[in-house]
C-alpha positions, 0 to 999 in steps of 0.5 A, a space after each residue: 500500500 502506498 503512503 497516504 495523507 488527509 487532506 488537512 497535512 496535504 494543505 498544511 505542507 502546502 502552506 508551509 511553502 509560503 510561511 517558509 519562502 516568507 512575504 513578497 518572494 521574487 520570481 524570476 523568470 529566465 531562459 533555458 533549462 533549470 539548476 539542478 536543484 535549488 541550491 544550485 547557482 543560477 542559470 540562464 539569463 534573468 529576463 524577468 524579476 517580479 515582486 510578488 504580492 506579500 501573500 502570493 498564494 491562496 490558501 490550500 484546499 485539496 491539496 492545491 494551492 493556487 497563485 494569488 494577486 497580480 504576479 506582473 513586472 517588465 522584461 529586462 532582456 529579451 529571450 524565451 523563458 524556460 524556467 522560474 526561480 522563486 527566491 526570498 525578498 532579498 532574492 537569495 536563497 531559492 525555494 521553488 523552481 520548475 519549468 516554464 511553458 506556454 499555455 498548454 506546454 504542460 511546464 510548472 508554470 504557465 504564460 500566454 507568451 514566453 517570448 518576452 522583450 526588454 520593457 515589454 509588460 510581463 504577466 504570469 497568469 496561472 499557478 499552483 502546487 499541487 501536493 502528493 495524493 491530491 
């Protein structure tokens, strides 16, 4: 039999997410694949950093914890976004990472258009995590 969890630890780890990346993480959008892990140095080229709002992720219910607030910024370079990075305020130490895809690409992360240019106006518009038998 596999391991199992009640839905209320399956929302308690997801929320710890959030209590442990602390308010207004960074999210960092860049090109190529990612690190292999977070504690690996960056990869790739920024070519997005967004202030996340202080709580930027709704609270968990089933299991899924969904993207709170508008998660928008300008593009500072140009370039195909590949992979996130969700790092703390100070934009140091790195919590989440994954993938990124247009709508439909089957990535962590979501975007109607990947392809970003320097000032064009960036726009995460879907994401959640999705904790284990959820």
């Amino acid at each position: 039999m596999s391991l199992q969890l009640s839905g209320g630890v399956r929302d308690a780890q997801n929320d710890a997410i959030e209590s442990t990346s602390g308010a207004s993480p960074k999210l960092q959008l860049r090109t190529g694949a990612p690190p292999a892990n977070c504690a690996a140095a960056d990869t790739g080229t920024l070519l997005c950093e967004i202030a996340l709002p202080a709580d930027w992720l709704a609270a968990s219910v089933g299991g899924v914890k969904a993207k709170s607030g508008t998660w928008q910024g300008n593009g500072v370079a140009a370039g195909n976004v590949g992979h996130f990075r969700v790092k703390d305020s100070a934009g140091t130490t790195t919590y989440i990472q994954g993938t990124v895809t247009a709508t439909g690409g089957g990535g962590d992360m979501t975007m109607d258009n990947v392809n970003v240019a320097v000032d064009q106006q960036v726009t995460v518009n879907t994401f959640q995590l999705t904790a284990g038998n959820a």
